[in-house]
Every structure is written in C-alpha cells, then in structure tokens.
N, C-alpha and C positions, 0 to 999 in steps of 0.2 A: 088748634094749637096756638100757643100764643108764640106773638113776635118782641123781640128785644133789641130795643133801639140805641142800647149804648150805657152810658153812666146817666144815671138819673136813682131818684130816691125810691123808686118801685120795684129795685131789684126784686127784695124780698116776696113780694104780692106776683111777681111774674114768676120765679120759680117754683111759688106756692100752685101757680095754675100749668106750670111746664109739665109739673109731679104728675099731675092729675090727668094733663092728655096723654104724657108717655104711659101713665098707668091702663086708662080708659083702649089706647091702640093696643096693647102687650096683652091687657086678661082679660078685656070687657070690663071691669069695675075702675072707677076713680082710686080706690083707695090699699093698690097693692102696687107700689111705688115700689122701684129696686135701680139704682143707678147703672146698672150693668144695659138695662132698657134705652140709657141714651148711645152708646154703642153696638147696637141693634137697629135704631131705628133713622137716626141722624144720616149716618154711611150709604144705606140705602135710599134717604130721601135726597141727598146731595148727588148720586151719581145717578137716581133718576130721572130729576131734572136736565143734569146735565145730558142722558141716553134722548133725553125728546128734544133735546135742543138740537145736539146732531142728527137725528135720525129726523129731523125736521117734520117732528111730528105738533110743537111747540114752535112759534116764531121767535126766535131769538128778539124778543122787543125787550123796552125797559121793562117791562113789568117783570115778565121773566126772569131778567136777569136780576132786576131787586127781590124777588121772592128766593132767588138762589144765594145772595148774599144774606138776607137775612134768615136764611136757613144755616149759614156757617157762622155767620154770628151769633148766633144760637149755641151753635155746636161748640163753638169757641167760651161763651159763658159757660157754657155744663164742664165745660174738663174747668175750666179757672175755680166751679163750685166743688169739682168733683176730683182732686188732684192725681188721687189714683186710678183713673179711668185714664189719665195722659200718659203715667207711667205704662198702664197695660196696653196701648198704642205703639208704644214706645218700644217697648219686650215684642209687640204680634209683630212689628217691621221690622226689630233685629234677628228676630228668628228665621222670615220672610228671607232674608237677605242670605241669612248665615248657611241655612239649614235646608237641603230639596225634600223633607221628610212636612216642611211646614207649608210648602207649596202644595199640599195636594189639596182637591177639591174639598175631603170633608174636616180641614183643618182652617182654608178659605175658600169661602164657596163660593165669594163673588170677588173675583181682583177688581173689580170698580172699587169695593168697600175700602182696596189698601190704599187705593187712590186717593179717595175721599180722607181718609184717615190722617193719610201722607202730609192733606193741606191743613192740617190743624197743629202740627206736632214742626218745634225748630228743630231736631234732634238730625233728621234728615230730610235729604233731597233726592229730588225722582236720580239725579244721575247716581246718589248710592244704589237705587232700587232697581235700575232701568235692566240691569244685566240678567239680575236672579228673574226677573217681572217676565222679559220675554224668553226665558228658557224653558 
C-alpha cells in the first residue's frame, strides 16, 4: 500500500495506486476499486497497530509509531478525497451514541473500528462516546 506524506504534486499518482491496493486487499484484483473499501480497511489497520503496540506484541519504537501515523494520514486524505465516506462516519457514531440497537455486535463488530473512526472525524469526542462505548 502506498504512503502519503502530506501536500506535494503526486496527490493524484498516489491515489491512483491507494485504488489499486484497497482494490487488490478487498477482491484479489487491482481493478474493482469501491470507496466504501477505505472504511473496511483503514479502521482495522489503525486499531491493529494500535492492539500490538499494547498487547506488546510490536515495540512501541519510532517506526511503529510512524507507520501508525501514516496509516491515519492516509486515512485522513481518503475521507478529504472521499467526502461522503466522513459523513457516513459521522451518521455510524451518531447512531453509536444515540441508539443501543446500533451497538450490537452485527451492526459493529469491532468497537476498536469506532475508535479508529473517532480519530478522523471533528464532529465528536471520545467523552461524547465514552458512555454509550462502555455500556
């Protein structure tokens, strides 16, 4: 998968090859690209970094922790490319919050993901989430 280092003129040529490994991880082919795939795939690779860093299965060294930042800066260019994948973020943690119908396991089936999700979106903060999170 590629990394993305910020503003520079390769936006384009890096999203072009983003396409292509969320496609390649998602169907086995390069060329069945669906944006819905970066909220699939991002959540669970940000909060499993984060599960080896704690579970001290990973050393929390620089590297780690730069592969985990550019894993959310990552994450953070796909919603700025992808504006409706922030809104649908946005909707899964008001619902999270609102609704114990939306807590269950086969509606989210990993609460690391709303975590994950949590850090990309200004809209809220863990103390909105904290209460519904641990009930």
């Amino acid at each position: 998968m590629p990394v993305y280092f910020g503003n520079g003129d390769q936006k384009e040529r890096f999203l072009h090859f983003l396409k292509k490994s969320l496609s390649m991880i998602m169907t086995n082919s390069t060329k069945n690209f669906k944006p819905e795939f970066i909220l699939e795939v991002f959540p669970k690779l940000f909060i499993t970094l984060v599960y080896h860093i704690m579970d001290e299965k990973k050393h929390p060294s620089i590297r780690i922790i730069r592969i985990l930042t550019h894993i959310h800066s990552t994450f953070l260019y796909c919603l700025q490319s992808y504006p409706e994948l922030k809104k649908q973020i946005q909707e899964t943690i008001d619902n999270f919050i609102k609704s114990e119908e939306a807590r269950h396991k086969n509606v989210v089936p990993n609460l690391g993901c709303i975590l994950a999700m949590l850090s990309v979106v200004d809209s809220h903060r863990f103390k909105d989430l904290v209460e519904a999170y641990f009930s």
